[in-house]
C-alpha positions as a LaTeX table, in Angstrom:
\begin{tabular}{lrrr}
\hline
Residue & $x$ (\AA) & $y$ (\AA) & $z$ (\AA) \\
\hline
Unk1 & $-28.31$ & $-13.02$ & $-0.75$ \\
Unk2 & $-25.81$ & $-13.85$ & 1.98 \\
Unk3 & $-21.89$ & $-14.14$ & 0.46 \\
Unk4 & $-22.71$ & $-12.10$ & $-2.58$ \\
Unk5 & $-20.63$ & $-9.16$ & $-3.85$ \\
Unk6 & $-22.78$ & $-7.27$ & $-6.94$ \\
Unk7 & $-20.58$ & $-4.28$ & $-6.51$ \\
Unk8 & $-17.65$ & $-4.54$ & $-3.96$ \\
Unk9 & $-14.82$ & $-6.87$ & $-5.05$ \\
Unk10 & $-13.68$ & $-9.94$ & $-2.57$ \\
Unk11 & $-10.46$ & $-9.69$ & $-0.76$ \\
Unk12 & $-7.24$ & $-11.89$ & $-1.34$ \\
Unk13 & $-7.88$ & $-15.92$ & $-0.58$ \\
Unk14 & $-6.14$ & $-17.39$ & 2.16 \\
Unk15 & $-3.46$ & $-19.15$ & $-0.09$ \\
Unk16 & $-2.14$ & $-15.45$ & $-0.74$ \\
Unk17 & $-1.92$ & $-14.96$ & 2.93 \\
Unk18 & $-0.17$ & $-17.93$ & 3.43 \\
Unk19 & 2.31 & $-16.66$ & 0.64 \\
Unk20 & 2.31 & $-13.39$ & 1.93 \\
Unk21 & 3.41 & $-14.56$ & 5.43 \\
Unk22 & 6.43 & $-17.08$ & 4.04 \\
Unk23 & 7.52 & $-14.63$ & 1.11 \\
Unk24 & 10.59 & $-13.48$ & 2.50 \\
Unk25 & 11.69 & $-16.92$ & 4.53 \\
Unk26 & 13.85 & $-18.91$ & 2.03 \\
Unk27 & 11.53 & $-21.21$ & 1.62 \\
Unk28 & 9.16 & $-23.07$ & $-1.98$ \\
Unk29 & 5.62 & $-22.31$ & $-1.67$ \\
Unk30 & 3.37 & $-23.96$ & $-4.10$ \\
Unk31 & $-0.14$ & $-23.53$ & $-4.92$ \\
Unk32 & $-1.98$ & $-26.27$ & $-6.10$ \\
Unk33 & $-4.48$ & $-24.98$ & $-8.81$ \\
Unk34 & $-4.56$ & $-24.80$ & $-12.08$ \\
Unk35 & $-2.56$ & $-21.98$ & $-13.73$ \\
Unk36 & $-3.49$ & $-18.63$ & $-13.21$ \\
Unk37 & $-3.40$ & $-18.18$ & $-9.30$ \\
Unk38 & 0.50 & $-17.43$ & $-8.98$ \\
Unk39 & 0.50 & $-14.24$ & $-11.49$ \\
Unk40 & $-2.69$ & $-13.05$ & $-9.17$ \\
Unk41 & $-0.73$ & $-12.80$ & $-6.19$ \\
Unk42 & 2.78 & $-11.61$ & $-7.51$ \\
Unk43 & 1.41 & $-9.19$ & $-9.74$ \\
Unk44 & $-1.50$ & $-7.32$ & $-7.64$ \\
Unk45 & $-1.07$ & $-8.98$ & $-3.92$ \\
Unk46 & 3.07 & $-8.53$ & $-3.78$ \\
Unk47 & 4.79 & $-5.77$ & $-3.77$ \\
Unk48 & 8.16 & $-7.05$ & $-3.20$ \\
Unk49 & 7.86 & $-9.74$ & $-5.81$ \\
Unk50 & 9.67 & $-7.02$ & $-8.27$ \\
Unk51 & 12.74 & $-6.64$ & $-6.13$ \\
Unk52 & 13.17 & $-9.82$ & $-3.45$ \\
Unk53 & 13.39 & $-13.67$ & $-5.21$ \\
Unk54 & 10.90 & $-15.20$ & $-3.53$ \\
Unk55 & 10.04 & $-19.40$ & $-4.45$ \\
Unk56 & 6.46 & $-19.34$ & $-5.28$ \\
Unk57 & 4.96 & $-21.70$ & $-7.54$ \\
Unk58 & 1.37 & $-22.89$ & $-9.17$ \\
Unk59 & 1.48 & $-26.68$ & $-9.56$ \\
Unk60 & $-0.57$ & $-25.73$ & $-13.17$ \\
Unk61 & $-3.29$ & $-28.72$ & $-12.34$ \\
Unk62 & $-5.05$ & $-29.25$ & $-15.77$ \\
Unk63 & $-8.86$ & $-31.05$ & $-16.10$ \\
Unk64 & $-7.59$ & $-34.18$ & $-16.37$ \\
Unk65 & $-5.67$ & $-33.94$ & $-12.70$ \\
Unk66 & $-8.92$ & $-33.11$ & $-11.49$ \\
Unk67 & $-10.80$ & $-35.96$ & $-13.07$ \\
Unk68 & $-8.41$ & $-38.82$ & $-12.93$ \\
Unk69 & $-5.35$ & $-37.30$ & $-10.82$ \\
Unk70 & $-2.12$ & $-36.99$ & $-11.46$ \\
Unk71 & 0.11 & $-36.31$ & $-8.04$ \\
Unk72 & 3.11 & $-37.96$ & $-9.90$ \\
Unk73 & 3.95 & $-35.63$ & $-11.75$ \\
Unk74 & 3.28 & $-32.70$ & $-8.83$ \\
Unk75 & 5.51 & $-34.50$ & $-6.72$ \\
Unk76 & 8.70 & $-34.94$ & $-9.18$ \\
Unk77 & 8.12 & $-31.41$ & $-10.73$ \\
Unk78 & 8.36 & $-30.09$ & $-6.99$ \\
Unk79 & 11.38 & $-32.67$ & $-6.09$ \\
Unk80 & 13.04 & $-30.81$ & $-9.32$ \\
Unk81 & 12.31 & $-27.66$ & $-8.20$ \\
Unk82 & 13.61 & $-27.91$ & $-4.98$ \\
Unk83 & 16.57 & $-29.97$ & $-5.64$ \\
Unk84 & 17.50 & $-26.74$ & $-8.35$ \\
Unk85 & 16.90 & $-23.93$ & $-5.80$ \\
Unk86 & 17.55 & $-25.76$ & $-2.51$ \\
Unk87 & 14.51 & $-24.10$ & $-0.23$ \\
Unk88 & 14.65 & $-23.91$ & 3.21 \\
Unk89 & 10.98 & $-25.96$ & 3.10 \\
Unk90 & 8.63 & $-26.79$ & 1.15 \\
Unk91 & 4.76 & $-25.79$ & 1.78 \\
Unk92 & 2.03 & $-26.81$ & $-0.39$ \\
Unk93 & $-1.15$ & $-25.23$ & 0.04 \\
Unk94 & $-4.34$ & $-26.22$ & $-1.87$ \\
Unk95 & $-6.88$ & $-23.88$ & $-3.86$ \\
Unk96 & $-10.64$ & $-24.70$ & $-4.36$ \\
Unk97 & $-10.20$ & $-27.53$ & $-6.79$ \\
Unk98 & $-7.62$ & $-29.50$ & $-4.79$ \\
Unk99 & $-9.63$ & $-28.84$ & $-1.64$ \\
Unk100 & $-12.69$ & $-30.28$ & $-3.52$ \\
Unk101 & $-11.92$ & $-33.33$ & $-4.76$ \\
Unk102 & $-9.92$ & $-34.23$ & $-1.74$ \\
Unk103 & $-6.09$ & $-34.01$ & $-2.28$ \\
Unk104 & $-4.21$ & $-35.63$ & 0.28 \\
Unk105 & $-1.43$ & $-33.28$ & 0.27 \\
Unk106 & 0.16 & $-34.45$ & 3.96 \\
Unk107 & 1.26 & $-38.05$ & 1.70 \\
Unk108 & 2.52 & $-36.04$ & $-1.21$ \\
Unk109 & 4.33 & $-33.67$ & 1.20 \\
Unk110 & 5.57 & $-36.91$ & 3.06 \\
Unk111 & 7.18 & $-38.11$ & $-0.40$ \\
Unk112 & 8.03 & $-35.16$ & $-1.42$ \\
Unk113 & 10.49 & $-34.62$ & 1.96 \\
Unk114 & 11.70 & $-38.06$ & 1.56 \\
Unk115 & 12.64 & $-37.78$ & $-2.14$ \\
Unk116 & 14.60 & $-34.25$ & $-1.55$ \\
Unk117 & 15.43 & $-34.01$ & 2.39 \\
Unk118 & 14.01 & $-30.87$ & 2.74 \\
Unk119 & 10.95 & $-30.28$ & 5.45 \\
Unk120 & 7.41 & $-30.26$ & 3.64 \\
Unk121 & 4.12 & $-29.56$ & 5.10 \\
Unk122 & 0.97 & $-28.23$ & 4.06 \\
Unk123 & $-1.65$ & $-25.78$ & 5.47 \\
Unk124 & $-5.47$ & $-26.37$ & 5.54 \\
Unk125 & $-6.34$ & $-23.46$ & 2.90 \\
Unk126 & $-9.07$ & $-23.55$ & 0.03 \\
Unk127 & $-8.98$ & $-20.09$ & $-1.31$ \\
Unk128 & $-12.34$ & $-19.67$ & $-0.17$ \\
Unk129 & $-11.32$ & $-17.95$ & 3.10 \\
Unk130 & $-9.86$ & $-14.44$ & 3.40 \\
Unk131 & $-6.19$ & $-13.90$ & 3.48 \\
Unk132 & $-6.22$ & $-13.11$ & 6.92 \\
Unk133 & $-7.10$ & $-16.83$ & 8.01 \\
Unk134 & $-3.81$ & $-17.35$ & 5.88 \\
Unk135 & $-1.31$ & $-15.48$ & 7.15 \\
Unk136 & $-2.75$ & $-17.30$ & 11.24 \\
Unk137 & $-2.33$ & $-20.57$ & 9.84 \\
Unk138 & 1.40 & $-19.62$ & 8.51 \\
Unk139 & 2.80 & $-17.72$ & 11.27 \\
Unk140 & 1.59 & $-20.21$ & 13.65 \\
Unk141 & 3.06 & $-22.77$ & 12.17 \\
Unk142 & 6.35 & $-21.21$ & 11.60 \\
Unk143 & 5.68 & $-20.49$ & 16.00 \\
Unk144 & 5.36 & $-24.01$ & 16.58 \\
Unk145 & 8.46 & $-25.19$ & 14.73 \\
Unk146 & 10.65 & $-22.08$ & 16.17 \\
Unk147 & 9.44 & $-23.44$ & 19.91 \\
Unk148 & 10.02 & $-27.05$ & 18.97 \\
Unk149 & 7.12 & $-27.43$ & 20.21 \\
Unk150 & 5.42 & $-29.20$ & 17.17 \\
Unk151 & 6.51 & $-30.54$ & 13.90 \\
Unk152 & 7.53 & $-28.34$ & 11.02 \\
Unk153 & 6.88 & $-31.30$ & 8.56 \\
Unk154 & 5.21 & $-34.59$ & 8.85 \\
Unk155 & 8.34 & $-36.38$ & 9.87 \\
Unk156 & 9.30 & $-33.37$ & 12.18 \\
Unk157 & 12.36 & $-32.53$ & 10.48 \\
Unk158 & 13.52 & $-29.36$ & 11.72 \\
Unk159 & 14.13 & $-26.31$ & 9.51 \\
Unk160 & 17.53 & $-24.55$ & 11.04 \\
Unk161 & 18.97 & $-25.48$ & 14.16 \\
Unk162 & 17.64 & $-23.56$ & 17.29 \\
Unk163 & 19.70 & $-20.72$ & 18.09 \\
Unk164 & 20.94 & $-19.76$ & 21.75 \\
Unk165 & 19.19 & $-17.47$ & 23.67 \\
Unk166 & 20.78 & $-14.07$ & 23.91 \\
Unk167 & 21.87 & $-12.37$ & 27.26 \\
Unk168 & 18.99 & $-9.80$ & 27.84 \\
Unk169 & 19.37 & $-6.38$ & 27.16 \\
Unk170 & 18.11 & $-3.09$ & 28.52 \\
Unk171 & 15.05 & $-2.04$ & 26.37 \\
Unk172 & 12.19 & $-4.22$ & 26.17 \\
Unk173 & 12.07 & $-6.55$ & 23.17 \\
Unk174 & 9.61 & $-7.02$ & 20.93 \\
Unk175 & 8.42 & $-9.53$ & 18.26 \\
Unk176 & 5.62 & $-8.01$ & 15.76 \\
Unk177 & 3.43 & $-10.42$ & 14.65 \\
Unk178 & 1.08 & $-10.23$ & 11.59 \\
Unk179 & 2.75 & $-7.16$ & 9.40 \\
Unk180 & 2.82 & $-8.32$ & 6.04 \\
Unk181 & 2.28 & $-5.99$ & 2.38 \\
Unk182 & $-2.20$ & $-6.90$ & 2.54 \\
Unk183 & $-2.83$ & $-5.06$ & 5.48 \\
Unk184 & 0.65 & $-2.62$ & 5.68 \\
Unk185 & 0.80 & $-1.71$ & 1.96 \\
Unk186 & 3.33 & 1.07 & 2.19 \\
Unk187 & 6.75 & $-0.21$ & 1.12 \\
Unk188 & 7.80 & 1.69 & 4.47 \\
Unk189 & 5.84 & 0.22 & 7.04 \\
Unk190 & 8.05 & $-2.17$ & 8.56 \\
Unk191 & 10.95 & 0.76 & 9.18 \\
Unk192 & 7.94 & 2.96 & 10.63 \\
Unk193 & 6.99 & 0.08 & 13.07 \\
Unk194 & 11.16 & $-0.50$ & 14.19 \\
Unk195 & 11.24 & 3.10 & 14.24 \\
Unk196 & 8.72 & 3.72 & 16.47 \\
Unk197 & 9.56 & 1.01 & 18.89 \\
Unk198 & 13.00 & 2.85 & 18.91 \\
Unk199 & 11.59 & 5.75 & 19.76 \\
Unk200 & 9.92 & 4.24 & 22.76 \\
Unk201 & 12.81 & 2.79 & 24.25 \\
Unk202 & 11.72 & $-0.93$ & 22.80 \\
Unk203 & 14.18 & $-3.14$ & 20.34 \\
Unk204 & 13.06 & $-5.00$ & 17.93 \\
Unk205 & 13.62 & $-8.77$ & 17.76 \\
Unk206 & 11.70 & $-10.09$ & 14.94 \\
Unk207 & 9.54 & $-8.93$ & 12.18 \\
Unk208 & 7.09 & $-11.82$ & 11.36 \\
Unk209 & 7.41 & $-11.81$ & 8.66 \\
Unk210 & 8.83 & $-8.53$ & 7.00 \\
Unk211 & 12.56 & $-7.67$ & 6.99 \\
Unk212 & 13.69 & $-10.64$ & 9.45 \\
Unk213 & 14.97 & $-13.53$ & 8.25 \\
Unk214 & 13.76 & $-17.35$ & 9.38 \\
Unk215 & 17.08 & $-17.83$ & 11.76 \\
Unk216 & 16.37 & $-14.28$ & 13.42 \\
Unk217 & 12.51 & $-14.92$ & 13.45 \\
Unk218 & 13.64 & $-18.89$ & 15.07 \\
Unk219 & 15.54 & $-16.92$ & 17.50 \\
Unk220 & 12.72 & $-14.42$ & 18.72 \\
Unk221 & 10.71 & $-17.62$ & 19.97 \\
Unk222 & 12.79 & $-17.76$ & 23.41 \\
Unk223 & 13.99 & $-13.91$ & 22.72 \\
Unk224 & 11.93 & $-12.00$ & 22.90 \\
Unk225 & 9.55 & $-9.93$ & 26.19 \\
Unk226 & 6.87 & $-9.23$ & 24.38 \\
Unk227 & 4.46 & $-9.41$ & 21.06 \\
Unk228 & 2.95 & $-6.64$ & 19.12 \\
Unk229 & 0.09 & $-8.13$ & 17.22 \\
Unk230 & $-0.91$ & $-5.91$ & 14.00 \\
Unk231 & $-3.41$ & $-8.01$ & 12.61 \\
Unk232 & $-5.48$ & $-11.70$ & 13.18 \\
Unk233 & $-2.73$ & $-12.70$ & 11.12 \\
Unk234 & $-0.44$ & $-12.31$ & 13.71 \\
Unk235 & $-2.82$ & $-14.15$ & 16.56 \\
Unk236 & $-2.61$ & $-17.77$ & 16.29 \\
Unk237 & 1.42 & $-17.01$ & 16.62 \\
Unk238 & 1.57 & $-14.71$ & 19.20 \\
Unk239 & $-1.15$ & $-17.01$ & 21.55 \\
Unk240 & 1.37 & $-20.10$ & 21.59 \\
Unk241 & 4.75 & $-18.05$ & 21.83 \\
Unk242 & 2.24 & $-16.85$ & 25.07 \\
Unk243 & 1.32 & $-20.93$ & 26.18 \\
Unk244 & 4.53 & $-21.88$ & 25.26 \\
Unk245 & 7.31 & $-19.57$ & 26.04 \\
Unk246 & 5.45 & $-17.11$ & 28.03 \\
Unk247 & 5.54 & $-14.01$ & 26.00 \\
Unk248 & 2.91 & $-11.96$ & 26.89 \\
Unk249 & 1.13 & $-10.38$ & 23.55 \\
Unk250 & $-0.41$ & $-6.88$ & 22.94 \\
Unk251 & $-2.89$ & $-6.43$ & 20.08 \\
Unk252 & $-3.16$ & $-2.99$ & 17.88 \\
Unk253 & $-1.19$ & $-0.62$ & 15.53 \\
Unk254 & 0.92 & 2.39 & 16.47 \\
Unk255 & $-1.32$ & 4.90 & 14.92 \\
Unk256 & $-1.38$ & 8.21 & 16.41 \\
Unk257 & $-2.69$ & 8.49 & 20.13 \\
Unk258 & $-3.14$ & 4.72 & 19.73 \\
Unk259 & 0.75 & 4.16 & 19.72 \\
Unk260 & 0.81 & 6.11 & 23.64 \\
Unk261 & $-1.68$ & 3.35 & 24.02 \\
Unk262 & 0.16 & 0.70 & 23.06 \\
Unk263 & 3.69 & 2.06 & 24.30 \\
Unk264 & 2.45 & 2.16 & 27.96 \\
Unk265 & 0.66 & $-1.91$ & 27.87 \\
Unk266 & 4.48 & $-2.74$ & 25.94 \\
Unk267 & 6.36 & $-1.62$ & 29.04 \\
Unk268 & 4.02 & $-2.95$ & 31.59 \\
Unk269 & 1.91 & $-6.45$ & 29.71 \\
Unk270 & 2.62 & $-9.60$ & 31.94 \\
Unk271 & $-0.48$ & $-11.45$ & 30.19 \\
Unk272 & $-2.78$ & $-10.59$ & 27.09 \\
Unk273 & $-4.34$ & $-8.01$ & 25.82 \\
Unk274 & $-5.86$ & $-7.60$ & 22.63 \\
Unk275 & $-9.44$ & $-6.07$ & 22.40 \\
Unk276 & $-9.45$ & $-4.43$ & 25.57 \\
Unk277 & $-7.10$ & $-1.65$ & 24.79 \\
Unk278 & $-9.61$ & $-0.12$ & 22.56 \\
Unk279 & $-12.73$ & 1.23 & 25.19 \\
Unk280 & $-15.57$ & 2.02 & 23.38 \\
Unk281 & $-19.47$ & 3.21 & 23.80 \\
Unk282 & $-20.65$ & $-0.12$ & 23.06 \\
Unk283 & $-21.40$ & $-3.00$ & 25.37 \\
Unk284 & $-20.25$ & $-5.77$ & 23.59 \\
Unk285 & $-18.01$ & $-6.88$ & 20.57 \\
Unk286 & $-19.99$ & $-7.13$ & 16.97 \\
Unk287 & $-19.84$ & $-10.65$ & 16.70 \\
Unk288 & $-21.64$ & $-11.32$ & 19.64 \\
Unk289 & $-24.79$ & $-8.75$ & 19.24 \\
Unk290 & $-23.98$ & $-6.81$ & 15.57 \\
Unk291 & $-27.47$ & $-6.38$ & 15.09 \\
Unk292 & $-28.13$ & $-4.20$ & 18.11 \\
Unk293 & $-25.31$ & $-2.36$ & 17.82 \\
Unk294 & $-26.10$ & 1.03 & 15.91 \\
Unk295 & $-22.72$ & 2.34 & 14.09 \\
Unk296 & $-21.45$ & 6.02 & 15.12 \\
Unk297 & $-21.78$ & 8.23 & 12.15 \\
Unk298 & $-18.20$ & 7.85 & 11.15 \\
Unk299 & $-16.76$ & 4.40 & 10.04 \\
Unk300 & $-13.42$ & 2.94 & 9.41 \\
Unk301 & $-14.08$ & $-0.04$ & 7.03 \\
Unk302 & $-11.04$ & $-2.88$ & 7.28 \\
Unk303 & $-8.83$ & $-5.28$ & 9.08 \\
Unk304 & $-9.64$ & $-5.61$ & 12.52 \\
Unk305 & $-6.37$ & $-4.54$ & 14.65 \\
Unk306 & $-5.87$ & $-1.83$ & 11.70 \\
Unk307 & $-9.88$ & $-0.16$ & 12.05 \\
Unk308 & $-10.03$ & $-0.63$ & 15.55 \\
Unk309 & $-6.52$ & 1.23 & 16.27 \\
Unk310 & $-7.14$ & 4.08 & 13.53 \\
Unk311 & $-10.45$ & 4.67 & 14.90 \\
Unk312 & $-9.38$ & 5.10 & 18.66 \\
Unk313 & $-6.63$ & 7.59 & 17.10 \\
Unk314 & $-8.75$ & 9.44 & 15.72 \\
Unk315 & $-11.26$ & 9.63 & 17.97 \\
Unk316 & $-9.04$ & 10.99 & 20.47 \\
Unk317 & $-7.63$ & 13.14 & 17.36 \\
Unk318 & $-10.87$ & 14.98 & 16.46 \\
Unk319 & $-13.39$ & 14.01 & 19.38 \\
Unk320 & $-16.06$ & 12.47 & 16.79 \\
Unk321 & $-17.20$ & 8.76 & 17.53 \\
Unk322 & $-15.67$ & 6.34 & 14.90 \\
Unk323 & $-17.04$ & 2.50 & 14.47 \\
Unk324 & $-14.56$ & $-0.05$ & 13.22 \\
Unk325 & $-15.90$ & $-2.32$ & 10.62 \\
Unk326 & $-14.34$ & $-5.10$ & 10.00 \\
Unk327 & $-15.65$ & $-7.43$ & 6.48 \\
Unk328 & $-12.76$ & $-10.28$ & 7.07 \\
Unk329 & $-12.90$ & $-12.99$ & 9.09 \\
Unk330 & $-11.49$ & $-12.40$ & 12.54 \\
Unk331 & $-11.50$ & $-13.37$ & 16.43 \\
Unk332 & $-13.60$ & $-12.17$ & 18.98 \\
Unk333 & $-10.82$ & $-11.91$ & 21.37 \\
Unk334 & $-9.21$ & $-9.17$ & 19.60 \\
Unk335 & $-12.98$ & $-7.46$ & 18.97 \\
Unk336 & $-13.46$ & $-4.08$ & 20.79 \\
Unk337 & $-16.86$ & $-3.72$ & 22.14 \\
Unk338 & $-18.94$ & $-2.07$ & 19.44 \\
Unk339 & $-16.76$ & $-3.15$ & 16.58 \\
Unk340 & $-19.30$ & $-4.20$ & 13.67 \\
Unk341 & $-18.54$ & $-7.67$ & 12.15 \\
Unk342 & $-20.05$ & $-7.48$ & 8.16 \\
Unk343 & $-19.01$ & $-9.70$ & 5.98 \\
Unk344 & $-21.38$ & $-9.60$ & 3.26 \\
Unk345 & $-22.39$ & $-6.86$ & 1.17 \\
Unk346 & $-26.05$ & $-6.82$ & 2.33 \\
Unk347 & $-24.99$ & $-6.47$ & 6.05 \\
Unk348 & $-22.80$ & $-3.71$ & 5.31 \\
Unk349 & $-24.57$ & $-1.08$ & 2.90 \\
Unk350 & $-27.38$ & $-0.32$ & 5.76 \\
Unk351 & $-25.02$ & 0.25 & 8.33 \\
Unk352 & $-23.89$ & 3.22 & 5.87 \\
Unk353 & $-26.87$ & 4.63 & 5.03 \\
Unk354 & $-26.76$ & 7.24 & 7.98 \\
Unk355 & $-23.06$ & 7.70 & 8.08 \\
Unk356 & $-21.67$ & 10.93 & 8.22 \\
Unk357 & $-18.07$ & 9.99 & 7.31 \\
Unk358 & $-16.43$ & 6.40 & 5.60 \\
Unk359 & $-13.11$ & 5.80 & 5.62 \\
Unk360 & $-12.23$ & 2.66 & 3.74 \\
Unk361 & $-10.59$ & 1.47 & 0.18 \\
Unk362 & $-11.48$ & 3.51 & $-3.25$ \\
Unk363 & $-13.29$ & 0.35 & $-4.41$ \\
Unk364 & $-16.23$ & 1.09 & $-1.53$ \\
Unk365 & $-17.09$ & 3.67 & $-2.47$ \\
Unk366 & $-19.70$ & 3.17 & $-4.96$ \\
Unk367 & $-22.16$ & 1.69 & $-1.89$ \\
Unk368 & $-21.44$ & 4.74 & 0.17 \\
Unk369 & $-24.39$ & 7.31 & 0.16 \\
Unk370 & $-23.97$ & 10.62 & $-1.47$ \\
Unk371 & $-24.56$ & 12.37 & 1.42 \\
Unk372 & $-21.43$ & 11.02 & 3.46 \\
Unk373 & $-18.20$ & 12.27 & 3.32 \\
Unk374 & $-15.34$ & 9.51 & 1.94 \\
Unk375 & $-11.67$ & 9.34 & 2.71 \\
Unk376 & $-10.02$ & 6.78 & 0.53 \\
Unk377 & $-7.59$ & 4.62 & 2.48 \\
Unk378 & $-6.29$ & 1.97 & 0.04 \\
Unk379 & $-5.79$ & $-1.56$ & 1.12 \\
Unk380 & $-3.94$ & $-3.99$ & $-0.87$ \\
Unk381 & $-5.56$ & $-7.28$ & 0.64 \\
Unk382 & $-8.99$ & $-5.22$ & $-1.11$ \\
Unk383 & $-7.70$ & $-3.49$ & $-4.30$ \\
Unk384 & $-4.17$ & $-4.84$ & $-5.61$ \\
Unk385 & $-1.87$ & $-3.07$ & $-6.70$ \\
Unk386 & $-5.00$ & $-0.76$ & $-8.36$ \\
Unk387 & $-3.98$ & 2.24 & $-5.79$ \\
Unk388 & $-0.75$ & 1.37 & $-5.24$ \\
Unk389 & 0.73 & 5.37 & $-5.50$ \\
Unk390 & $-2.08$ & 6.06 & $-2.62$ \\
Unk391 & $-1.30$ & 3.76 & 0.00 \\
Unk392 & $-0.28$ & 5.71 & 3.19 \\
Unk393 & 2.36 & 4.85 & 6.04 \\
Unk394 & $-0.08$ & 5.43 & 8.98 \\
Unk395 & 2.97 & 4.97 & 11.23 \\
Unk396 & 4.99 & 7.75 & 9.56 \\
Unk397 & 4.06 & 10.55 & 11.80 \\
Unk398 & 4.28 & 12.87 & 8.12 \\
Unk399 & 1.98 & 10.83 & 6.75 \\
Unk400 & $-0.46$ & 10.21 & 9.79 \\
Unk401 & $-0.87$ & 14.02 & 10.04 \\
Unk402 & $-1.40$ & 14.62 & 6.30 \\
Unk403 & $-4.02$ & 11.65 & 6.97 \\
Unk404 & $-5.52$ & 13.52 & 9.97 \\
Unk405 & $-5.97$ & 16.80 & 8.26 \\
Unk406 & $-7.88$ & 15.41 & 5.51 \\
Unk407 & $-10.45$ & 13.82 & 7.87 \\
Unk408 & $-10.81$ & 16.68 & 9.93 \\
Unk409 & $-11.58$ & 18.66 & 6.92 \\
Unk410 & $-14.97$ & 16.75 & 7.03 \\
Unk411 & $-15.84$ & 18.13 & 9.97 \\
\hline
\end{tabular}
């Protein structure tokens, strides 16, 4: 039965993505569902809800504001809110049961930002979409409004003013798109990626959106040379800074041999490239022809950007063929040919049957055969906060090796 877990768990909805990608930005995020759905995200999705105040908010909707409706009293307990705390913006993003019954959330945000002054918008979520498609439809709205090049609100009432653009400056600079705590669960991650880039003679502008605040992130817009993408999160962002402000993108994760990779198309990309970078057997990407495509024997089950860089690094690592899977939604621009698209549970437990190695989160492993070997890579957009004291810094070149010794040891 197609969209059917009986023994994996689902990954995080779409409204944690988009509160995953506005966490750190100053600004009121509220949930429309009934209670429940904000302790979900900040206690299992949200690591840095225990040490950074962040404004996020479940509008509590009760049976009767499903039945008869009741924006009212959404709309003055937000007005409250945000005249107490004074957000940057406002964004109100509906669950299932708002999305259902129709909600028009663009009028209540339109009241909501005349009654306070403050910007409000909402995103097209319905928590039945992976978090992935939330953190795209965030950062690419906080793109537009840094470009000015659409409306942050429904009146278009701007957020900050636009900052100057800075003289340039020697190294190459670069924005990286996408890296938020689902996909990069290790509280170190974003120093890893700045790291790195130092390392490589790059300098980095922006953080979207981990570590940079929203003036520094508005300021990246016209900044910045150059994107890093490290997830479909980061796309929808990093393909209108390109339309708009001409800032070429590059799509993967500094993993390994994959961050030579991605150092050389950093210091050299005039125009896109995403799925490209990542050569492979395969004729085509998954999503075109997945059912021709046989899997190598060793797999790498997660986000897209994240599998297909970790495979390439450690293909080149150990010299054994490695087939990205990727179970969330994605784009087929940033597919590598012979990256497997399996979203349901039915699709993927063949493809394993004749696998000689999975890497992928703790909680797959019960539909993993006996026979295969099984690295456990926790991923917090999968399991929470459940292996929390397991999740690796890929990008910490300590950490990557410890990784790499372990999976050669299957070999």
């Amino acid at each position: 039965m197609k969209q059917v877990a009986s023994i994996l768990s689902t990954y995080s909805a779409d409204t944690f993505g988009v509160c995953s990608a506005f966490f750190e930005l100053g600004g009121m995020i509220v949930i429309h569902d009934p209670s429940g759905c904000n302790s979900t995200y900040t206690t299992h999705d949200e690591p840095r809800w225990y040490d950074h105040d962040s404004l996020i908010y479940v509008s509590a909707m009760t049976e009767r504001d499903a039945v008869l409706g009741d924006d009212h009293r959404l709309i003055e307990e937000i007005v409250t809110a945000a005249r107490q705390q004074q957000p940057h913006f406002i964004c109100l993003i509906p669950s299932q049961i708002a999305h259902l019954i129709g909600t028009d959330c663009r009028a209540i945000c339109r009241i909501i930002e005349k009654k306070t002054g403050v910007p409000a918008f909402t995103l097209p979520t319905n928590s039945m979409h992976y978090y992935e498609r939330g953190i795209n439809l965030a950062l690419e709205h906080l793109a537009a409004w840094a470009l000015g090049k659409g409306a942050a609100s429904p009146s278009g009432r701007d957020l900050l003013p636009k900052p100057a653009r800075k003289a340039g400056t020697v190294n190459r600079r670069i924005n990286l798109l996408g890296l938020t705590p689902l996909d990069y669960g290790a509280a170190t991650a974003p120093a890893s990626a700045a790291k790195w880039l130092a390392q490589n003679g790059f300098t980095l502008e922006a953080c979207w959106a981990m570590g940079s605040s929203l003036e520094e992130i508005a300021a990246s817009a016209s900044n910045a040379d150059c994107s890093l993408v490290m997830s479909y999160g980061g796309l929808g962002a990093a393909r209108l800074l390109y339309e708009k402000a001409d800032i070429p993108y590059v799509c993967g994760a500094p993993f390994g041999a994959a961050g030579e990779v991605l150092s050389a198309a950093l210091k050299t990309c005039q125009a896109p490239l995403s799925g490209a970078l990542w050569p492979h057997s395969g004729d085509k990407p998954g999503i075109q022809k997945k059912q021709e495509i046989s899997p190598a024997p060793c797999c790498i089950i997660g986000e897209t950007v994240f599998a297909q860089s970790l495979a390439h690094a450690l293909e080149k690592a150990t010299g054994q063929a490695f087939t990205a899977i990727v179970p969330v939604e994605t784009d087929r621009e940033i597919l590598a040919a012979g990256t497997l698209l399996l979203c349901d549970e039915d699709e993927l437990r063949p493809r394993l049957r004749d696998a000689r190695l999975v890497i992928a989160d703790p909680l797959y492993a019960p539909i993993v055969p006996d026979t295969c070997h099984f690295v456990a890579l926790p991923h917090r957009g999968f399991s929470g906060r459940t292996y929390e004291r397991q999740l690796p810094d890929l990008m910490d070149a300590a950490m990557y090796h410890d990784f790499l010794q372990e999976v050669r040891s299957c070999f």
